[in-house]
C-alpha positions, 0 to 999 in steps of 0.5 A: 103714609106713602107705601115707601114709607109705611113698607119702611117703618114696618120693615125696620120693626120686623127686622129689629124684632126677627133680628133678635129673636133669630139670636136665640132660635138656633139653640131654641132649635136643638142645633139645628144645622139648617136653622144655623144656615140662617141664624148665629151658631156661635158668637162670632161678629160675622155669625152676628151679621146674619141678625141683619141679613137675612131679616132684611132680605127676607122683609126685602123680598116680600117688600119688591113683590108688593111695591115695585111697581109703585117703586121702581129702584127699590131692588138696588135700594134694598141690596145696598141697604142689606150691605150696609147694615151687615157690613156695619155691624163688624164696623161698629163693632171693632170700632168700639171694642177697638177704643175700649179694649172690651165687648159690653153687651149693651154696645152690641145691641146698640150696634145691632140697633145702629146697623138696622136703622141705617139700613133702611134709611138708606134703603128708603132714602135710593129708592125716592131717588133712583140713585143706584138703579143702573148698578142694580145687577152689580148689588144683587149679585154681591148680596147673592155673593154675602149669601153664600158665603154666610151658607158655606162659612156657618160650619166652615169658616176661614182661620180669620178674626170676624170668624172666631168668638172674640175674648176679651 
């Protein structure tokens, strides 16, 4: 198996699995106010966006210092990758929740699921083609720009739906 596609396929595990763990570790942590920096503090869909964000970024960063040598575009492969799969997550989310008037909780880890898996394909499929290497400043600085804002709006969060637990 190429090194892409082995990083790949196990990344895709480590995420899926911290992922969910990472619901949990908040509370697990006593509430802990730097664990939920990193980890949901509440059932908001953006605290949810983290279950895919910071797995994937940490998988990402570990996969850039062992294979980028042998795979030169895989910087701005992984940052659009981690924006698609968290910016998925809120729209599969209200897409669904929108056209059943209700949260079912087997549709949010289909959700989850969905986010995660099409983050790394996407991710695997511009790094075998370079398609968004010369945009890599652009993508890095918006993944650095998604991160602050889940470190500043964790326990400050805007008077906004994606903020506020939905109640259905």
């Amino acid at each position: 198996m190429q090194p892409i596609k082995k990083f790949t396929v196990i990344g895709t595990i480590f995420v899926l699995l911290t992922g969910t763990l990472a619901h949990f570790v908040y509370e697990w942590s006593g509430n802990n106010y730097i664990v939920g920096l990193f980890t949901p503090v509440n059932e908001s869909v953006w605290e949810h966006m983290k279950l895919v964000f910071f797995p994937m970024l940490l998988y990402g960063l570990f996969m850039i210092y062992r294979i980028k040598e042998d795979c030169p575009c895989i910087t701005s492969a992984l940052c659009m990758g981690i924006l698609t799969g968290t910016l998925l997550v809120p729209i599969l989310f209200y897409a669904y929740t929108g056209i059943l008037g209700k949260d079912i909780f087997i549709l949010d880890i289909g959700t989850f699921i969905v986010s995660v898996l099409t983050a790394f394909l996407i991710f695997y499929k511009l790094t075998v083609s370079c398609k968004l290497e010369s945009h890599t400043f652009f993508l890095c600085v918006l993944v650095c720009v998604l991160f602050v804002c889940f470190l500043a709006f964790t326990y400050y969060p805007p008077d906004a739906g994606i903020f506020k637990v939905p109640d259905f």
